[in-house]
C-alpha positions as CSV (number, residue, x, y, z in Angstrom):
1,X,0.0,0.0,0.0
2,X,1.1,3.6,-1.2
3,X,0.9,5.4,2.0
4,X,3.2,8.3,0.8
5,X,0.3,10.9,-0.4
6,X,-1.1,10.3,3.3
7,X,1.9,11.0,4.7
8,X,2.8,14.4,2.6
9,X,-1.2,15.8,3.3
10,X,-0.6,14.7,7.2
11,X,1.0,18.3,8.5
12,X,-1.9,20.2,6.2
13,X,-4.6,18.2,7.9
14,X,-2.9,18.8,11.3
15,X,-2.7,22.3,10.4
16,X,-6.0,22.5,9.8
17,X,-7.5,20.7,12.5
18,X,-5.0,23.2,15.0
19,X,-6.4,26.4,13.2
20,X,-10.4,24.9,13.6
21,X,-9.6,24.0,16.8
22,X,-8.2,27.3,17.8
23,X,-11.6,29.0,16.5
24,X,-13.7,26.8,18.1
25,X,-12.2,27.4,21.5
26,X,-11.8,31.5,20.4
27,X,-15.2,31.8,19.5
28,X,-16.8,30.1,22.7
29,X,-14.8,31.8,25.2
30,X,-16.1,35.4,23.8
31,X,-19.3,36.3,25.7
32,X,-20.8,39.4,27.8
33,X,-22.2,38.6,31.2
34,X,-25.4,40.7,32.7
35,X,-25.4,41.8,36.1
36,X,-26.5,38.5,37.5
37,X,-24.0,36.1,35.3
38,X,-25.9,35.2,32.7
39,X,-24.5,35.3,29.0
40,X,-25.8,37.9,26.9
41,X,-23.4,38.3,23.7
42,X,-20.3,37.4,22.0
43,X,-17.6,40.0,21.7
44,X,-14.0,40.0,20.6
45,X,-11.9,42.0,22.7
46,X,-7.7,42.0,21.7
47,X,-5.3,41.8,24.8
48,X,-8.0,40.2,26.5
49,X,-7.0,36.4,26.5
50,X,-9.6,35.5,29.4
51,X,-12.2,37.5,27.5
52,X,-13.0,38.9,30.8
53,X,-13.8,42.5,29.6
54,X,-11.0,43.7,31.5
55,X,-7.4,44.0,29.6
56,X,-4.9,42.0,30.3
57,X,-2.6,44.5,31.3
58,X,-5.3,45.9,34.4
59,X,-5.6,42.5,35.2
60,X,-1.7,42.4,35.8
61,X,-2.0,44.7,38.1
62,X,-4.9,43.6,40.0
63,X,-5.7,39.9,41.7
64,X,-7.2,39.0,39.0
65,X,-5.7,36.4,36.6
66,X,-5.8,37.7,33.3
67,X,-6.0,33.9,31.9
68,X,-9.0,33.2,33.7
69,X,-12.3,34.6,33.6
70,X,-13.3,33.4,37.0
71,X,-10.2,33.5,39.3
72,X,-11.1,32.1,42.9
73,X,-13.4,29.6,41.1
74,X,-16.4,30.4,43.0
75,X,-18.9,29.9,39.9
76,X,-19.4,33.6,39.1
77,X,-17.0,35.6,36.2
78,X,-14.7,38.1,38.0
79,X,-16.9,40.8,36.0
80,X,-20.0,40.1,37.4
81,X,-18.6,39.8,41.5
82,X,-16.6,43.3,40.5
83,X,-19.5,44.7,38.7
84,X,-18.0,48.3,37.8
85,X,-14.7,46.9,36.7
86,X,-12.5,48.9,39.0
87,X,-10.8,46.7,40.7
88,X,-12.3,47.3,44.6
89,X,-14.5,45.1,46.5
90,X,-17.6,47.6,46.7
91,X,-20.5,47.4,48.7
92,X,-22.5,45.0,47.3
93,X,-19.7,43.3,45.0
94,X,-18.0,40.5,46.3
95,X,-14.4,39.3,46.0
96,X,-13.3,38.0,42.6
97,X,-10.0,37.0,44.2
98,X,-11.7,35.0,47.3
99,X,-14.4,32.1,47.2
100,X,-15.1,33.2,49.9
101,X,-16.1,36.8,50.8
102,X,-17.8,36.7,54.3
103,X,-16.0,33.7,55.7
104,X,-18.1,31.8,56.4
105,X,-16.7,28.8,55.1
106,X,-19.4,28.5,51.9
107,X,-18.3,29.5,48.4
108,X,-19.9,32.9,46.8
109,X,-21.4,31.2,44.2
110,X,-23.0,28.4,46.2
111,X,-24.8,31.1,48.7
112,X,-26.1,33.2,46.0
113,X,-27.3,29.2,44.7
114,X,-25.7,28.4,41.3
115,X,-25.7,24.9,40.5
116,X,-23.1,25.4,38.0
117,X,-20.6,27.6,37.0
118,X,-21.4,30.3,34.7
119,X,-18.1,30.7,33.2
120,X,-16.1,28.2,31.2
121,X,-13.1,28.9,33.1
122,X,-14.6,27.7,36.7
123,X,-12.1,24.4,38.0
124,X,-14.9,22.5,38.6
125,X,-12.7,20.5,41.0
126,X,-13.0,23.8,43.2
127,X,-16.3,24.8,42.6
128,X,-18.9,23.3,45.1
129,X,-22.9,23.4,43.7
130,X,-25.4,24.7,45.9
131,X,-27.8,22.2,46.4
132,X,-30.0,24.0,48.8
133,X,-32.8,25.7,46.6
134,X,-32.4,28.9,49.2
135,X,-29.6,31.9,48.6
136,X,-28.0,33.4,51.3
137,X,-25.8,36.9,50.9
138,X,-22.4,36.1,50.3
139,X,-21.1,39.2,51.6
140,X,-22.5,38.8,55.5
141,X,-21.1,36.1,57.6
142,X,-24.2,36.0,59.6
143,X,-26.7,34.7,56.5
144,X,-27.0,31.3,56.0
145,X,-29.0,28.7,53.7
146,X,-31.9,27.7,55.9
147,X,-31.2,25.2,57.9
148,X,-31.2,21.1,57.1
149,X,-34.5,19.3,56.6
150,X,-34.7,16.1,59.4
151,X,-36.4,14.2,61.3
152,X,-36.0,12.4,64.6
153,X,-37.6,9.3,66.0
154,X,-37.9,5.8,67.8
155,X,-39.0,2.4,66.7
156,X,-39.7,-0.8,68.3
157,X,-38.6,-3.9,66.7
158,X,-37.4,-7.3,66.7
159,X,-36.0,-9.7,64.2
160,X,-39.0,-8.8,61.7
161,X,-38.8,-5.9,59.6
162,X,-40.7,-3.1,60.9
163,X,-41.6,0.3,58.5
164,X,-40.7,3.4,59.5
165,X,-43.2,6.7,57.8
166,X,-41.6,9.8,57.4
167,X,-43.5,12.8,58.9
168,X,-42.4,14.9,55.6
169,X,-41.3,13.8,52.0
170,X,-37.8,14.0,51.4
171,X,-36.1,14.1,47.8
172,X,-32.5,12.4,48.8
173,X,-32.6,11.2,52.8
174,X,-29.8,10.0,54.6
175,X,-30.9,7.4,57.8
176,X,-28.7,6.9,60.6
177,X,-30.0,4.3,62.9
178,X,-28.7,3.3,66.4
179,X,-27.5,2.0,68.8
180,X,-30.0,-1.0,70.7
181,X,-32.0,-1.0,73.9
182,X,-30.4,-4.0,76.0
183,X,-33.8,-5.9,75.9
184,X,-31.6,-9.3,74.7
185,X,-28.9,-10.8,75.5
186,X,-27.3,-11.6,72.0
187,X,-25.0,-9.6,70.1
188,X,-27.1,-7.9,67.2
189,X,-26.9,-4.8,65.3
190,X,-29.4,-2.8,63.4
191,X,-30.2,-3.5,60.1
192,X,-32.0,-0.5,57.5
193,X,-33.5,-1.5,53.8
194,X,-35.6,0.3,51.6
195,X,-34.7,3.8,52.0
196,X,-37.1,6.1,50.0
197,X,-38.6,9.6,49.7
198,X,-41.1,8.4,51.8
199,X,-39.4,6.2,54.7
200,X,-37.4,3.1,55.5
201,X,-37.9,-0.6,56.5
202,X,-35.5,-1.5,59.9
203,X,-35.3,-4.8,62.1
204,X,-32.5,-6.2,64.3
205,X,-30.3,-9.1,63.1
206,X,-28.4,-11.5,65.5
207,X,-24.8,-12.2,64.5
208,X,-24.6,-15.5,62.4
209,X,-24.2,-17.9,65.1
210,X,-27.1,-16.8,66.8
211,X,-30.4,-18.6,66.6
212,X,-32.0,-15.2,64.9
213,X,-34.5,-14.6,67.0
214,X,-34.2,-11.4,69.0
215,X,-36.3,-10.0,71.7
216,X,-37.6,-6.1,70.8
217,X,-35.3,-3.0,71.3
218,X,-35.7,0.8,71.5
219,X,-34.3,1.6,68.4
220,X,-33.5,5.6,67.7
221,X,-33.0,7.5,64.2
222,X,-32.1,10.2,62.4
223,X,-33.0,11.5,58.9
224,X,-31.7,13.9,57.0
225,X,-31.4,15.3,53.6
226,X,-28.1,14.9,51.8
227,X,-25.6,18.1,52.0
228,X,-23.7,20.4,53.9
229,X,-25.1,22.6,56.3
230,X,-24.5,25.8,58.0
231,X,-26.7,26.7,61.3
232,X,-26.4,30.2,62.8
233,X,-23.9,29.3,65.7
234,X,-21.7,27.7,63.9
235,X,-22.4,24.1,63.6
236,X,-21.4,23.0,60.7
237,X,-23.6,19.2,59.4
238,X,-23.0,17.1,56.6
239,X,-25.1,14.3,55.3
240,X,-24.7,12.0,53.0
241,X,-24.0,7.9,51.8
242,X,-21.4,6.0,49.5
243,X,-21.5,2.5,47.8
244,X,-18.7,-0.4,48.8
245,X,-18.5,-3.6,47.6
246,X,-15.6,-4.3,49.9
247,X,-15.9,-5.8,53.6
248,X,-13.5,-4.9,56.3
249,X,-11.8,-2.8,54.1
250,X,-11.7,1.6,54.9
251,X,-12.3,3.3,52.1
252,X,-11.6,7.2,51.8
253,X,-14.7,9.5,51.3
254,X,-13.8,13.2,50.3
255,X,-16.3,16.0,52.1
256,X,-17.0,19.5,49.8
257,X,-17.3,21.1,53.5
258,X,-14.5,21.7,55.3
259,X,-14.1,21.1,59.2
260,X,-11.7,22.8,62.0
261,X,-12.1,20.5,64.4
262,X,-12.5,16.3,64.4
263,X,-16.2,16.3,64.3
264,X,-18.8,13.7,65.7
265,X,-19.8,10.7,62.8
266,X,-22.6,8.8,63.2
267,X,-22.8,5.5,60.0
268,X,-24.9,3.2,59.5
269,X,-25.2,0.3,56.4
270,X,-28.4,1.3,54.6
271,X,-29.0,-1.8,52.4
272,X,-29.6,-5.5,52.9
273,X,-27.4,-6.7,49.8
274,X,-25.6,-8.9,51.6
275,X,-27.6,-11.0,54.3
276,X,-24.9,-11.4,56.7
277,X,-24.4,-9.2,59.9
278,X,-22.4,-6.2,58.6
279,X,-21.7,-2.8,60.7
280,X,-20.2,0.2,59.6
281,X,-17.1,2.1,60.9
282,X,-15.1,5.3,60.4
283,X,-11.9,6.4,61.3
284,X,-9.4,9.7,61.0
285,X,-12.3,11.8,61.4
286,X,-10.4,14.9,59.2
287,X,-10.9,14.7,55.4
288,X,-10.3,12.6,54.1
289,X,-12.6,10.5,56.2
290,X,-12.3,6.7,56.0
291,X,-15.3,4.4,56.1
292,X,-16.0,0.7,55.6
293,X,-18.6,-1.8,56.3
294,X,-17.6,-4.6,58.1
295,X,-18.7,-8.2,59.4
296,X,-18.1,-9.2,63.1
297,X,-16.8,-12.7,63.6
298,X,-16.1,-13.9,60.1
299,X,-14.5,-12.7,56.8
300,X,-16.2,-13.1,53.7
301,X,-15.9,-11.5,50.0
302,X,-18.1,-8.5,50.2
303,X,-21.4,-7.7,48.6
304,X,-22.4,-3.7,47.3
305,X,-23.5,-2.0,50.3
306,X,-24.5,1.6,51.1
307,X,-22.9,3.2,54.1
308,X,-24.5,6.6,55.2
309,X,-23.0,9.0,57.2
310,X,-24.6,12.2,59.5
311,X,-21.4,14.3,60.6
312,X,-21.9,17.3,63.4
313,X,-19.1,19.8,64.6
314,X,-19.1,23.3,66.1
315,X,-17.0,26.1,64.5
């Protein structure tokens, strides 16, 4: 096979794939942003490589990183947090150069509730979605996204599954149930199945050497919906669950909101994949925080499992 007219049209085919390339990417990064972020027109601006609508050479001498359009990250274009261009942090504005402008510990763009980035330049590794439907003002420490929807109870039950209603509907809920009453005298552990919008199934299962009938227990829960919260002193919750297939094994979970101080974890194992006894357990309680489901007494190749997690610590 000739293969010598391929290879003398090779460079012009790379040449022109570079130069489409290049005006793909040059045409997509030129827009205008309106007051609130949103993309209202393309522009071409020269000595303006973020296409910012601020030159490159002001950006040099500002905070501002003339190669990005959103520098700190936050979600929002640097034009839109320093809304009349001139380089100050106004009243009203908020910092293009910090994700953080109240310090409260919750990105700009999550308090004023974008669930993505509007700008093309936003690390998306950095930037943390709001996923509470509220806004809160990113320029006072002291407003917060309303607070967590949960719910608090107590169940009896034995070795039967027993349903458990929730008194409101939630869209993604996080159970925590735990510990048992003392009523018997065989190790067991509390098993949760079922988790919908609506509520959850729970019972208590003997360990594997046990005869599998258990008296009742007092069993307490918590429910949550999944995020990170902010109350108004300070506390600081996070809720939320991850899928193992391994057993006796800790497994690193990452958290979007970040703690000063080891905080309190609560887990439990919110499936019944596997039918053996398994608990759940959590170590080095700073990020990253390890989890990992676990069977007591014996060791066998693990089933997918969903360990959930409540996590509580004060500023």
């Amino acid at each position: 096979m000739d293969t010598s007219l391929y290879r003398s049209r090779k460079p012009a085919v790379l040449f022109l794939f570079a130069i489409f390339t290049f005006l793909i990417v040059f045409l997509i990064r030129q827009y205008e942003y309106d007051d609130v972020g949103n993309r209202t027109a393309i522009r071409s601006n020269a000595g303006d490589y973020d296409f910012d609508g601020t030159p490159d050479t002001v950006e040099d001498s500002r905070c501002t990183s003339a190669e990005s359009g959103d520098t700190d990250n936050d979600g929002i274009p640097d034009t839109v947090e320093d809304a009349n261009n001139n380089g100050v942090v106004d009243a009203g504005e908020t910092d293009p150069c910090n994700a953080d402008t109240d310090g409260d510990q919750i990105q700009d763009g999550t308090e004023m509730g974008y669930a993505v980035p509007d700008s093309l330049d936003t690390d998306r590794e950095v930037f943390i979605a709001d996923a509470d439907p509220s806004s809160a003002d990113p320029t006072d420490s002291s407003d917060y996204p309303s607070p967590p929807i949960f719910e608090t109870g107590k169940i009896e039950a034995d070795q039967n599954w027993q349903t458990v209603t929730f008194d409101r509907v939630f869209v993604n809920p996080v159970v925590v149930a735990g510990p048992l009453g003392l009523n018997g005298s065989e190790p067991a552990i509390v098993r949760i199945c079922n988790v919908t919008a609506a509520g959850f199934e729970v019972r208590v299962q003997e360990y594997g050497y046990q005869d599998g009938v258990h008296a009742q227990e007092s069993i307490g829960y918590v429910v949550m919906e999944a995020g990170d919260y902010f109350l108004s002193d300070g506390t600081r919750l996070s809720a939320g669950s991850f899928t193992t297939a391994t057993c006796n094994n800790f497994e690193a979970v990452s958290l979007n909101l970040a703690f000063n101080e080891v905080p309190v974890v609560l887990t439990s194992v919110g499936t019944e994949n596997d039918p053996s006894a398994v608990l759940s357990d959590s170590r080095k309680r700073k990020p990253p925080i390890r989890f990992m489901a676990k069977r007591p007494y014996i060791t066998l190749p693990g089933s997918h499992s969903l360990v959930s997690w409540r996590i509580i610590t004060l500023r």
